[in-house]
Phi, psi and omega in degrees: 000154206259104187244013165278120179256096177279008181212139196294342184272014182265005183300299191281359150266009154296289189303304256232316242256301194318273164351280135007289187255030146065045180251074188309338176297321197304322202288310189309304191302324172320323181307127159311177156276346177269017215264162192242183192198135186250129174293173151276356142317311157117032160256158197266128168240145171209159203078195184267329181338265168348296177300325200280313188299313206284322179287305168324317193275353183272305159324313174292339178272032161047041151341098185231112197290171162188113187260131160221153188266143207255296165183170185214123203242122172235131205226121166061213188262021180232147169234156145245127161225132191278102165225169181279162174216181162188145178198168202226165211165112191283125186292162177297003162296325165106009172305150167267101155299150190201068166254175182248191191151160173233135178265164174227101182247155154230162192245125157206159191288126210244180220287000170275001185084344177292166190258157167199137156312129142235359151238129181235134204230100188272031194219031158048219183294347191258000000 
């Protein structure tokens, strides 16, 4: 899967396509190396470990994102892009989970011109 992404409101449905077809490399590669990631849970991960466990583990719970977008404001080689989500995903309960949410991401552009998340936050403003 082709994950360089060149125009900054195409992350998250890069991130969603990647997800989606349960390709944790793909997910990864959206990433700065230094980008930090908030759950929906509210815990704070930063590295690639840390990103790499939290993607796995979304994957095995047979995750499935669905994004839509809000806006994406971009200055120079940094974005914020807003978009609503929602997903579904099996709790550790064996339970179907379904939250939603809106994110406040930034972005930003490395010398190849692709776009990568350094900050990815699916829990906006709350």
């Amino acid at each position: 899967m082709n994950t360089q992404v060149l125009e900054p409101a195409r992350l998250p449905f890069a991130f969603e396509d990647a997800l989606n077809a349960g390709d944790v490399d793909a997910v990864l590669a959206l990433f700065s190396p230094d980008a930090t990631m908030r759950t929906p849970a509210g815990e704070v991960l930063t590295g690639p470990e840390e990103l790499r466990a939290e993607i796995v583990r979304t994957v095995a719970a047979g995750a499935r994102l669905a994004n839509t977008a809000r806006f994406c404001l971009t200055g120079d080689d940094t974005a914020l892009i807003v978009v609503d989500w929602a997903l579904e995903a099996t709790a550790p309960d064996g339970t179907r989970a379904t939250p939603t949410g809106t994110t406040a991401n930034v972005a930003r552009r490395s010398a190849d011109g692709a776009w990568q998340f350094t900050v990815l936050n699916p829990l906006g403003t709350a």
